[in-house]
N, C-alpha and C positions, 0 to 999 in steps of 0.2 A: 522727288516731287512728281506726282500722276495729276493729270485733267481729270475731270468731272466725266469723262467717258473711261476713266480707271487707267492709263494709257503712261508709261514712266516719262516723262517730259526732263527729265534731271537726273544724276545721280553721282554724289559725293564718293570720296576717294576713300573713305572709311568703311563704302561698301566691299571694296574689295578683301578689307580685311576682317570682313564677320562673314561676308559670302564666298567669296574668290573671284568676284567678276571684275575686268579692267574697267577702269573711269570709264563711262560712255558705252559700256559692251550692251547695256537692257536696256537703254533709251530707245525706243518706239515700241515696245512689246509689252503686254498686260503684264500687271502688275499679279493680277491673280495667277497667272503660271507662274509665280514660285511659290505658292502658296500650297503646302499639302491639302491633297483631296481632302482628306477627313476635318477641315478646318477653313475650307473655302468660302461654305456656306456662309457659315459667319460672320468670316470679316469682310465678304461683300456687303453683307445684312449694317456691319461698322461703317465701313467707306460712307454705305447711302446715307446715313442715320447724321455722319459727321457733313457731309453736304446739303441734307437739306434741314437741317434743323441747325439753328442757331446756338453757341453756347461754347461753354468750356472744350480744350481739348479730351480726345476721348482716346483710352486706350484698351489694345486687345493683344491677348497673347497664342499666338501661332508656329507654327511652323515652316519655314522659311528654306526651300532650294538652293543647297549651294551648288559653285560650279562643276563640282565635282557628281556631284548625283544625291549626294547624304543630306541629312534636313538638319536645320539648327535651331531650336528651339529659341525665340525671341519677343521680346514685347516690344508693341507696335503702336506709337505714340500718334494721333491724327491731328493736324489743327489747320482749318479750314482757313485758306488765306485766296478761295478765289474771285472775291471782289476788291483785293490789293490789286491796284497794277502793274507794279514791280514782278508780283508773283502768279497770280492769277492762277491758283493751284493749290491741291491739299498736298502741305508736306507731312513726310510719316518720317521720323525721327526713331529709329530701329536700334534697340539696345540687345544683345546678345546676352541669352538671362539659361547659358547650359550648365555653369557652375549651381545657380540657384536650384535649376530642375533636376540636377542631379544628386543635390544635399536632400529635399524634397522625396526623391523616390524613396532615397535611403530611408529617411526618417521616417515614412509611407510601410515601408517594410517590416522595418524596423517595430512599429506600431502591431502590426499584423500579422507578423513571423515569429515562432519560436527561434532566438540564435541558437540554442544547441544541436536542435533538429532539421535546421532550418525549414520547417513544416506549418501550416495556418497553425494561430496559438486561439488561444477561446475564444474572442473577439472576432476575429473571422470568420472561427465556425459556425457562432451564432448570426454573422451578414448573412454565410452561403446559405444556412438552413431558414433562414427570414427570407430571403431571395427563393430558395425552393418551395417553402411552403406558400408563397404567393404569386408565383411563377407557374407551377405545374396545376393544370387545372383535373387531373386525373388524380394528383395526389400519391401519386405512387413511391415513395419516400420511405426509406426506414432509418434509424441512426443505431449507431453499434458503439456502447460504451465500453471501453477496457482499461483494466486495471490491472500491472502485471504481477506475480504472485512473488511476495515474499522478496520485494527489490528492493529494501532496506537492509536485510541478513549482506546482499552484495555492497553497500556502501560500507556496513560495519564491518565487513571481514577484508572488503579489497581496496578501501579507497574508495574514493567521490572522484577522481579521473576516472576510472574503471567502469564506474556508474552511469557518469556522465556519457562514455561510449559508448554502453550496453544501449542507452536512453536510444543512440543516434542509431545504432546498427538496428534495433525492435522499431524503429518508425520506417526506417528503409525496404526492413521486411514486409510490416504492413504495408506500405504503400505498392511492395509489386504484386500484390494480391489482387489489387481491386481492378476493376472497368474503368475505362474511357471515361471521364467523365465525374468518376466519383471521388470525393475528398477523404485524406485523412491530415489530421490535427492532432498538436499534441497542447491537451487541458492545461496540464501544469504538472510538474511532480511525477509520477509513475503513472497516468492516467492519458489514454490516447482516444478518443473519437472520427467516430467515418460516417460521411452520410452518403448514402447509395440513394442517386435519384434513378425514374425512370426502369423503373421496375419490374420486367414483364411480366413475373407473378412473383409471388407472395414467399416461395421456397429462395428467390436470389438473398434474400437476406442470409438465409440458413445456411448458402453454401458459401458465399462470402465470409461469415465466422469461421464454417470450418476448416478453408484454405488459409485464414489465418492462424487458427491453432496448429493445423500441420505445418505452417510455415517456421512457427515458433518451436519447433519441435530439436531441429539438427540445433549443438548448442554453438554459443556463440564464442570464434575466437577473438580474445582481446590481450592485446598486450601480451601475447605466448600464455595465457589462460585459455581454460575450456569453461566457459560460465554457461550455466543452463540456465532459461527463463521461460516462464509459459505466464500467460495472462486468463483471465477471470473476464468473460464477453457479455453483456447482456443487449440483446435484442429489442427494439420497439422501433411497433411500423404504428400507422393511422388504425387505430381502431373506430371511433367514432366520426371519424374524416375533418373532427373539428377542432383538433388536439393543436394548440399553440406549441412553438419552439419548447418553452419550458418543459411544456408538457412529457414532449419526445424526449429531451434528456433526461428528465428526475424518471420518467418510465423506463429509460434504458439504463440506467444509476441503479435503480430497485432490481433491476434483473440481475444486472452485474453481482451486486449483492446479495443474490441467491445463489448464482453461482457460484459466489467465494463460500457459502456458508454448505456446500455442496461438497466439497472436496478441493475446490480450484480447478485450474488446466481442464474448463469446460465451456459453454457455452449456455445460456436457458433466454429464453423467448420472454417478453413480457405478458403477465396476463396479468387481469386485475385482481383474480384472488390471491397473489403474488405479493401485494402492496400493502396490505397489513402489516403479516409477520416481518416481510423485510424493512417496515418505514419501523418499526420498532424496533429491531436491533439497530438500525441505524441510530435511530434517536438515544438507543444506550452508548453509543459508537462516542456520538457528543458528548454524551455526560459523564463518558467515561475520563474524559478530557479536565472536567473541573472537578473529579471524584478524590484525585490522590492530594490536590489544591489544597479542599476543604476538609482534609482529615474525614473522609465520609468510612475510611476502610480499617478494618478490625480484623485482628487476627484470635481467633479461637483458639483452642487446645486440645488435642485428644490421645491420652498414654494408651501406648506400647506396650506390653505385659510380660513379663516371662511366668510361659505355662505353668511350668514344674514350682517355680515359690513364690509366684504372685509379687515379686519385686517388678518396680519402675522400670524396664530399660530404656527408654525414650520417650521423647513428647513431639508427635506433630501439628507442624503451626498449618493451619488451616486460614483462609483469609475468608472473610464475610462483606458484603460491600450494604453500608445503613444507608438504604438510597432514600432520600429526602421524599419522595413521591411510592415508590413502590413497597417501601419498606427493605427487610431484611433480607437479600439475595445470596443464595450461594452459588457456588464458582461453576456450577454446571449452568446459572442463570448469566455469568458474563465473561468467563474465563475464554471461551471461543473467539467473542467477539474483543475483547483485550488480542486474543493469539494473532487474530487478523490485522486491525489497527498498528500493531507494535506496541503497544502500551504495557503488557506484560513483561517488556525489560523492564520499566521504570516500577511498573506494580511487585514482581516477582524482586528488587534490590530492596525495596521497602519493606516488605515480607521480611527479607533475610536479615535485616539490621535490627528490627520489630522483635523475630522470636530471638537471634543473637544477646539483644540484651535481656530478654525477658528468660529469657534458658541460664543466661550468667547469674542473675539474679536468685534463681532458684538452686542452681549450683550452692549458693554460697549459703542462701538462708535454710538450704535444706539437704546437706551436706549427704553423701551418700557413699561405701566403695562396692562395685565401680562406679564411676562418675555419672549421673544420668546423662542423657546425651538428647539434638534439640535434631529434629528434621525437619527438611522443607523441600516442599515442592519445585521442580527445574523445569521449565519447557523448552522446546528443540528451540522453540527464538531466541531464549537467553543463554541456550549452548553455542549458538553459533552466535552470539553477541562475541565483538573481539576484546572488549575491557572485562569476563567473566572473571577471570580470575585471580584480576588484581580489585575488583569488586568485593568477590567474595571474603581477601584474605583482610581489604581495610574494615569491613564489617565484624569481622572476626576479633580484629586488632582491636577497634571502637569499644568494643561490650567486652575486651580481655576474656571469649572464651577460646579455649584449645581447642584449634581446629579438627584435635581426635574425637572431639565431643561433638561435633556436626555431621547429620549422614543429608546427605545430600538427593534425593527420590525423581526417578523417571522414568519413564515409559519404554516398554517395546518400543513402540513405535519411531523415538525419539536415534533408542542405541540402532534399531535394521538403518537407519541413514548410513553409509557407507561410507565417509567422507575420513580426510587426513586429519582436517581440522580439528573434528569432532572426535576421534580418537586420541588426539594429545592431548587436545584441553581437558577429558577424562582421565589422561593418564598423569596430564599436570597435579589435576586435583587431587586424587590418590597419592599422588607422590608428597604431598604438602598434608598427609593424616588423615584428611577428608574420606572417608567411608561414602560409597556410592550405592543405593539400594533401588531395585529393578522392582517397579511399584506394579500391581494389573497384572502377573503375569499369567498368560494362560490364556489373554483375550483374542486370540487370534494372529498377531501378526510373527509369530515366531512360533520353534518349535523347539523341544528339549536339548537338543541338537545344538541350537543356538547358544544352551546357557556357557558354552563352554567359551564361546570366544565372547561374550560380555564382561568389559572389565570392571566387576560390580563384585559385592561383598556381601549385602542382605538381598536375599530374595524374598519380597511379599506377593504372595498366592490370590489371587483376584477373587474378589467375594462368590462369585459366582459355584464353585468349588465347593466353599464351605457350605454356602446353603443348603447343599445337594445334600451333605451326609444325613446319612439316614434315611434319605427317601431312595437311596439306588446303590446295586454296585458299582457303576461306572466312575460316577465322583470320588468313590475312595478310594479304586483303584491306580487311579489317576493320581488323586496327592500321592499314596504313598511312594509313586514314582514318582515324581518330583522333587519331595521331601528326600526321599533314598539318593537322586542323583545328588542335589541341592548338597546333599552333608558327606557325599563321596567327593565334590569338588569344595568343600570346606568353606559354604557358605553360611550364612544364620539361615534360617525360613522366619516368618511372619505371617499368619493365618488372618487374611481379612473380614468383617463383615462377622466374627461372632458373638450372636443373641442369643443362644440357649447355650446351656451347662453341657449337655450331650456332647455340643458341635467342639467343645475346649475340652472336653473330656478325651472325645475321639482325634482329634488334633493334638493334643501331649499323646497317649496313645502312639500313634504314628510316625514322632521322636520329632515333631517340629516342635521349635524353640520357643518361639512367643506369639501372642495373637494380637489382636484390636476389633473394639467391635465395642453396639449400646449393652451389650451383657457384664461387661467390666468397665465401661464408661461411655456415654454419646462425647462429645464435643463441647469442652467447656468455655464458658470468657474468662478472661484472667482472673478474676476474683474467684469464680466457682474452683479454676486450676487451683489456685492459689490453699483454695480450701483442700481442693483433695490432698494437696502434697502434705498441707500441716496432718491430718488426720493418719498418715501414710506410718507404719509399723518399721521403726530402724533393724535390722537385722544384718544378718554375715553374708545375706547376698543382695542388698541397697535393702532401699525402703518399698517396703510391702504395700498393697492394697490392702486395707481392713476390711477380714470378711463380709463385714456387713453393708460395706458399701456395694457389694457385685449384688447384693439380693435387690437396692434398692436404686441402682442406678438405672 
């Protein structure tokens, strides 16, 4: 109970047991000294309000001095009873409300916090950058999108614990990167943002990325693993000084997204000529999503040849994607952005069930000895996919062809990974009939040297090669060592990319095996396959090309 000069005139025995003061200890001392400062104002502002205006009780929630020195969070009931004579006094009816305030912060948190990272989650980021962009009057503000590279390959090969950690130990990292001051967030999923206010020029953005990609560098221990991760950074500060929150992200989103189409484990600035090409691969990114849905994707065909008798040896499946809007795309128009997404597991298993039965098919209605055999396309995401190869072997099962009839095709690039994984799961394949063939070679990321520890069977010679002959010595020089090491360690060769009669001419010549190319067939739909193979000349080494078909294909 306080007088009307705020003064305790009273105080019940239940005080002592939300505050700690004995019966009678704060009788004659103000009521606002237990009141925390930062909440004083207030409930003075209550007090007067419950004194001189007439009406219902009023209450207000404060913080409250206990004996001991610590505050207690409470709501503070008023009811003005100082024209009772009895009482003559506002009493406040004080309920201890720490349990509530403490489920509250939780839930507060909870709202606002990633729990895996415990780090601001989207919703935050977007308050603190809606606070800074109308807070800083200078404007000096950039946000930094990231996106870490290829953190799906770690869920499927190690576990979603594993992932889960990596998730926490990469927010940890970024976050000892930054200044005083500046946030990081994690978006959702493998995607983290930082907004750096207060900017004294224009380069802290840039050095900020790259103390995070050097941070991201030594790899991370988890669980007695060594897991490497680097992130894909994109940059955007105020250009037009009038750029909305959205603006900053979808412009730091579009950066990112160039630098994943970059190589990855980079950083690139936003600039507006920037947002074109990247708002379009992204928009195929989307549509890549409802493409395998709606049956929009086809696989084409294009045989394999042996030089010396124009027999079949194989047929590659080729995928084409019928885009409702653009038309007809080939894989150099979305294969990348599939590689990036992850969608290339799901697209490349399609693929392999697709030509599986359509290779079994023509097995049977177009019998051959030896067997023709069906190839397909592998990329590093579905080598380090961890269901590859009981993938591969139910597709096989599915369409009942013998998995000796399946050559399997990948890149340098793919086999220079130096990984354990990626080593068994090739040597699995191999070991279950599967023939592996080292598709491109010659583009760079290897040397002859290399082909001896690739555990591969066909090697195919990268168009580039072939086009040469004729125009120089160096190109021929070249296959023939290749073709010479190639059949000293007992593999097939395959000459890509040949169009003229010369270039097959000079390639048999040179004692490679087979070729491919629009000179002996472009790429056909299953119906046009369909036709070559019925047209196709049975003989003692498969079924032939009909001469006449190489003049007019």
């Amino acid at each position: 109970l306080i007088g009307s000069d705020g003064i305790i005139q009273y105080q019940s025995a239940s005080v002592e047991r939300i505050l700690g003061f004995r019966e009678g200890q704060m009788v004659g001392t103000p009521f606002s000294d237990l009141v925390h400062s930062d909440d004083r104002t207030q409930v003075l502002r209550k007090i007067d309000e419950a004194i001189n205006i007439m009406g219902p009780p009023l209450a207000v929630e404060c913080r409250l001095r206990r004996e001991d020195g610590s505050y207690c969070p409470v709501e503070v009931t008023m009811t003005n009873l100082l024209e009772l004579p009895a009482v003559r006094g506002l009493v406040l009816n004080t309920r201890d409300v720490s349990e509530r305030k403490s489920l509250e912060e939780k839930l507060t948190h909870q709202a606002f916090h990633d729990s895996l990272t415990n780090l601001p989650n989207r919703a935050a980021f977007r308050i603190y950058l809606d606070h800074a962009l109308n807070n800083d009057t200078e404007r000096r503000i950039a946000v930094l999108f990231l996106d870490l590279d290829d953190f799906k390959a770690v869920n499927d090969t190690l576990g979603h614990d594993v992932g889960d950690q990596l998730l926490a130990a990469v927010g940890a990292r970024i976050a000892s990167t930054l200044r005083p001051g500046d946030t990081v967030a994690r978006l959702g999923g493998d995607e983290f943002a930082v907004l750096l206010k207060n900017m004294e020029d224009e380069q802290i953005a840039l050095r900020v990325a790259d103390r995070i990609t050097r941070q991201l560098l030594p790899p991370f221990s988890i669980g007695g693993k060594e897991v490497s991760m680097h992130a894909s950074i994109g940059i955007a500060g105020l250009v037009s000084g009038q750029e909305a929150a959205d603006d900053l992200v979808r412009n730091a989103d579009v950066a990112m997204y160039v630098a994943k189409s970059k190589g990855k484990a980079r950083y690139v600035e936003y600039e507006a000529s920037l947002a074109s090409a990247a708002l379009d691969r992204m928009e195929l990114e989307h549509d890549l999503h409802a493409a395998l849905d709606e049956k929009q994707f086809v696989v084409h065909y294009q045989p394999v040849v042996m030089l010396e008798s124009g027999a079949v040896h194989s047929i590659e499946a080729l995928v084409r994607w019928n885009h409702p809007r653009r038309g007809l795309l080939y894989p150099a128009d979305f294969i990348g952005v599939a590689e990036q997404s992850g969608m290339i597991v799901e697209l490349g298993r399609w693929v392999l069930q697709q030509a599986a039965r359509d290779g079994r098919r023509w097995q049977v209605r177009y019998p051959s000895t030896p067997a023709m055999q069906i190839s397909v396309n592998l990329s590093g995401r579905q080598l380090q996919h961890g269901d590859l190869i009981s993938e591969v072997m139910d597709s096989l099962d599915a369409a009942g062809l013998d998995p000796q009839s399946l050559i399997l095709e990948l890149t340098e690039s793919v086999l220079m990974v130096d990984t354990e994984p990626v080593a068994r799961t090739l040597q699995e394949l191999r070991g279950q009939g599967i023939r592996l063939a080292l598709d491109d070679f010659g583009t760079g990321y290897s040397s002859l040297g290399h082909l001896r520890d690739f555990p591969v069977d066909i090697l195919k010679m990268d168009r580039s090669f072939v086009a040469g002959i004729g125009s120089g010595l160096a190109d021929g020089a070249i296959l023939r060592a290749i073709i010479g090491l190639a059949n000293s360690l007992g593999l097939m060769t395959i000459g890509e990319g040949i169009e003229r009669p010369e270039q097959l001419a000079a390639l048999n010549a040179m004692g490679c095996h087979a070729g491919q190319g629009f000179y002996l067939s472009k790429p056909l739909d299953h119906a046009a396959m369909d036709e070559l193979l019925a047209s196709c000349i049975q003989s003692g080494t498969g079924r032939q090309l009909p001469p006449a078909w190489r003049q007019t294909a």
